[in-house]
N, C-alpha and C positions, 0 to 999 in steps of 0.2 A: 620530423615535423609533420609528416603527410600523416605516419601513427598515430599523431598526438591530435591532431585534429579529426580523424576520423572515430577517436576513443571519446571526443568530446562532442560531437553531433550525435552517437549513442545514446551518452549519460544523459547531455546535455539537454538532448530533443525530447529524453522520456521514453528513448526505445530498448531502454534497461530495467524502467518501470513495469515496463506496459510487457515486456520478458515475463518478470517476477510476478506479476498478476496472473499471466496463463500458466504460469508452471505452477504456484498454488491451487488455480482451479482443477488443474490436470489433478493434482493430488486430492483432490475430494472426489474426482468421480474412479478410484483407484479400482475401488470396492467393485464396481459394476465393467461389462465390458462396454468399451466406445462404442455410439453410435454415430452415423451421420448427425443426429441432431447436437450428437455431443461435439463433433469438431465445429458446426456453424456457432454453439455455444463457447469455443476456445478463441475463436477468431475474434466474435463479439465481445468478447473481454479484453481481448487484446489492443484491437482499435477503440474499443470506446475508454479505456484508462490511458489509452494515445491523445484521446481525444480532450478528456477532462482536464488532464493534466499539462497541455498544453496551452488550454483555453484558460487555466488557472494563471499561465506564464503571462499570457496576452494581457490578462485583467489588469498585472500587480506589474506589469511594463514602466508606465509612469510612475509610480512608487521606485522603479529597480534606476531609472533614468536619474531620478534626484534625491536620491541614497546618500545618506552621509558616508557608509559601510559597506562599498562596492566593493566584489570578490569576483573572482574569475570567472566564475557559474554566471552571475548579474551579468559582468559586458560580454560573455559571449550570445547570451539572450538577447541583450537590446542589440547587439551588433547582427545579428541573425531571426530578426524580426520575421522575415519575409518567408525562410522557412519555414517557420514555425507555424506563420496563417498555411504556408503550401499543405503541410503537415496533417493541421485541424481541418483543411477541407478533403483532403483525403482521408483521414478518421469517420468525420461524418458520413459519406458519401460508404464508405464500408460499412460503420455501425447500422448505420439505417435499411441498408439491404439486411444485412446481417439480423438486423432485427425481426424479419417480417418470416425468417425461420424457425424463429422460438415458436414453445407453446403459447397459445393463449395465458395458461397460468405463469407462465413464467412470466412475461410482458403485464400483468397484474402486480406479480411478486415486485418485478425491478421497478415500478414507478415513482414510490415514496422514497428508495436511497437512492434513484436515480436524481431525482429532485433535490436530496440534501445534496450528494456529488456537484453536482454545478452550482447551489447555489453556496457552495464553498469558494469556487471561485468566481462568482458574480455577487454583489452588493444587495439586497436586499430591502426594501421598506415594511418595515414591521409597525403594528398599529401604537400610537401613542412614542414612536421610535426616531430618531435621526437613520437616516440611510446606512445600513453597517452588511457588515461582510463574517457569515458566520467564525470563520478563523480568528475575529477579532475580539469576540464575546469571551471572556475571560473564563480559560481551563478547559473550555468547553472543545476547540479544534482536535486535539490527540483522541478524546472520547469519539467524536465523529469520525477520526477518519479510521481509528480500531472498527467501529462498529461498520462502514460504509465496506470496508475491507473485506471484513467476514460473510457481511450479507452479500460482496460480489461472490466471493469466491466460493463460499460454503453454501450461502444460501439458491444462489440459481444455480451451481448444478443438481444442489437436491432436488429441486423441487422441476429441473429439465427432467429428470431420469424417473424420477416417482412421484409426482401431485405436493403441489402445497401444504396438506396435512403431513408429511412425514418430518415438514420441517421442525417439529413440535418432538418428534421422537427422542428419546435422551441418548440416542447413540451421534443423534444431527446433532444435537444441542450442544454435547459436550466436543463434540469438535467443532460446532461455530464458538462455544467460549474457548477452547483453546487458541483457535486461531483469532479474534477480537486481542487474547492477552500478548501472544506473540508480535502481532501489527505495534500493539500497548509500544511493549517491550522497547522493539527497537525504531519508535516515533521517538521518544524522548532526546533520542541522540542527535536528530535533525532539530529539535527545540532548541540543545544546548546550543548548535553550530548557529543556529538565524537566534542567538540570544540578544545582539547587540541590534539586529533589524528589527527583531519585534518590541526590544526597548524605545526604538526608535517611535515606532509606530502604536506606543503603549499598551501593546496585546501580553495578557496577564499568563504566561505558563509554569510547568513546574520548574523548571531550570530557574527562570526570573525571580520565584519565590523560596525559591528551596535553595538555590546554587547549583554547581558543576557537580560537584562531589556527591552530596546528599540526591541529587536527580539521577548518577551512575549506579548508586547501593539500592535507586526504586527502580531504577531499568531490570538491574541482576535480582530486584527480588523478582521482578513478573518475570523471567526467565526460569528461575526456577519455579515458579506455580505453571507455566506453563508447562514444564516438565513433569509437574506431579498428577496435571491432568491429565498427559499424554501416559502414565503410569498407570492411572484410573482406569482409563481406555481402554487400554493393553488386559489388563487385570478383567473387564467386564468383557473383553474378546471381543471388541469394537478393533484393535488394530493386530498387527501380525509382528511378530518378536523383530524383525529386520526393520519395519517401518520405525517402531519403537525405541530401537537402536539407533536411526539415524535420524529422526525428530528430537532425541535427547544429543547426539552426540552435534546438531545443528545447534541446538542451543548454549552449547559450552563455546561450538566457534563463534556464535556472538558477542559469548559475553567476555572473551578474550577481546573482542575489537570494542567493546563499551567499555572495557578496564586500562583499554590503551587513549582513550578522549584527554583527551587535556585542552587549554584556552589557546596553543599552538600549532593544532593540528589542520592541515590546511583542508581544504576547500573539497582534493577528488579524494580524499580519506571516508570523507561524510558521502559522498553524492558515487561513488565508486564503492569499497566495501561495505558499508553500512548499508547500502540500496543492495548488495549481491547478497545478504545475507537469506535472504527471502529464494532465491535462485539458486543458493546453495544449499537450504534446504530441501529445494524440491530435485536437485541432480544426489545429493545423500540419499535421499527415498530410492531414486533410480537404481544407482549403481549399487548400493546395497541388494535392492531386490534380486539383482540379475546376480550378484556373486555368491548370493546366501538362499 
């Protein structure tokens, strides 16, 4: 009982997330040696996707309270309220030191996805608009949060370790689209599982339009274009034959857990390995490097 509760203030809180966000970062700045500015940049990402995505749970609290289709993940949020704000005040209060070690350019870079990041999970008044919440603009939330992804994770440590301008380079580029396709990839799966919430709340995604089945065969297609860009990669001497090895062999163990989905699968299947998938990419980089 005490295991099971403390596996769900993990998943539950975002601090499996918020994992999976620095262990992706860590793997973009592979190529270069750490510096100090690079661990204040790990931390940074750490607490502030602790932070966002806790601040997402807060927003959508009353939505999760009067839910037709409450799941286990819902009442342990609303039941643990109090954490959650203890949580986003200590995110904050990190991010914000943590912030004031970045470069300049870097703090330039993260503005605008910083911006979309929250205003994902806060409401919005757009001109000529009713009040809405970008997740709720139809197709448009999996694009944001691929893109918001790549730009944490790819984009500020490029541009911590070498200037703004390299983020343009086609060796950044093709690894912030690989990594945007990979986020792609395995968001769809958290689409199919909040299928019946977001029916709920008439937010238009691929699952909603396409089904279960037909949204699994587009997961596994961008699994393997991810794969073939990481192929590209390899081939232009952008990655090293071990990394190459374990970013394709990462993405077979996804699309094994995206060919296991089904409309019966519960709650820590989605929010437990579909969230490690990201985490076990970046410990396959690891442990490969060090055996090969």
């Amino acid at each position: 009982m005490i295991f099971r509760q403390a596996i769900y203030y993990f998943i539950f809180g975002n601090f499996l997330i918020a994992f999976s966000a620095l262990g992706l970062t860590h793997l973009s700045l592979l190529s270069e040696e750490l510096t100090t500015d690079d661990l204040h940049l790990l931390i940074f990402v750490f607490f502030s996707t602790l932070l966002v995505y806790n601040l997402n749970l807060l927003a959508g609290m009353k939505g999760m309270r009067s839910s037709a289709f409450p799941s286990v993940r819902h009442n342990w949020i609303v039941k643990h309220e109090k954490f959650i704000q203890a949580i986003c005040v200590l995110s904050i209060t990190v991010s914000a030191a943590e912030l004031f070690t970045l470069k300049f350019e870097t703090f330039i870079f993260l503005v605008v996805p910083g911006i979309f990041a929250l205003a994902y999970a806060f409401p919005v008044k757009l001109p000529g608009m009713r009040t809405i919440s970008f997740r709720e603009i139809p197709f448009v939330k999996i694009f944001l949060v691929a893109w918001v992804w790549a730009t944490f994770t790819v984009g500020l440590p490029v541009v911590q370790q070498s200037g703004i301008i390299t983020i343009f380079e086609w060796k950044n580029f093709l690894l912030f689209f690989s990594r945007a396709v990979f986020i792609f990839a395995i968001t769809i799966p958290f689409d199919i599982r909040d299928l019946a919430y977001d029916a709920d709340k008439s937010v238009a995604t691929i699952p909603s339009r396409f089904g279960i089945e037909k949204s699994k065969y587009f997961s596994l297609f961008m699994l393997f274009l991810f794969s073939v860009i990481t192929f590209f990669r390899f081939h232009s001497g952008f990655c090293s034959y071990t990394e190459l090895a374990a970013l394709v062999l990462s993405a077979i163990i996804t699309a094994v857990f995206v060919m296991m989905i089904n409309k019966d699968r519960k709650e820590l299947f989605y929010s437990f390995w579909m969230e490690s998938t990201m985490l076990i990419q970046w410990l396959l980089v690891m442990l490969i490097s060090k055996l090969f």
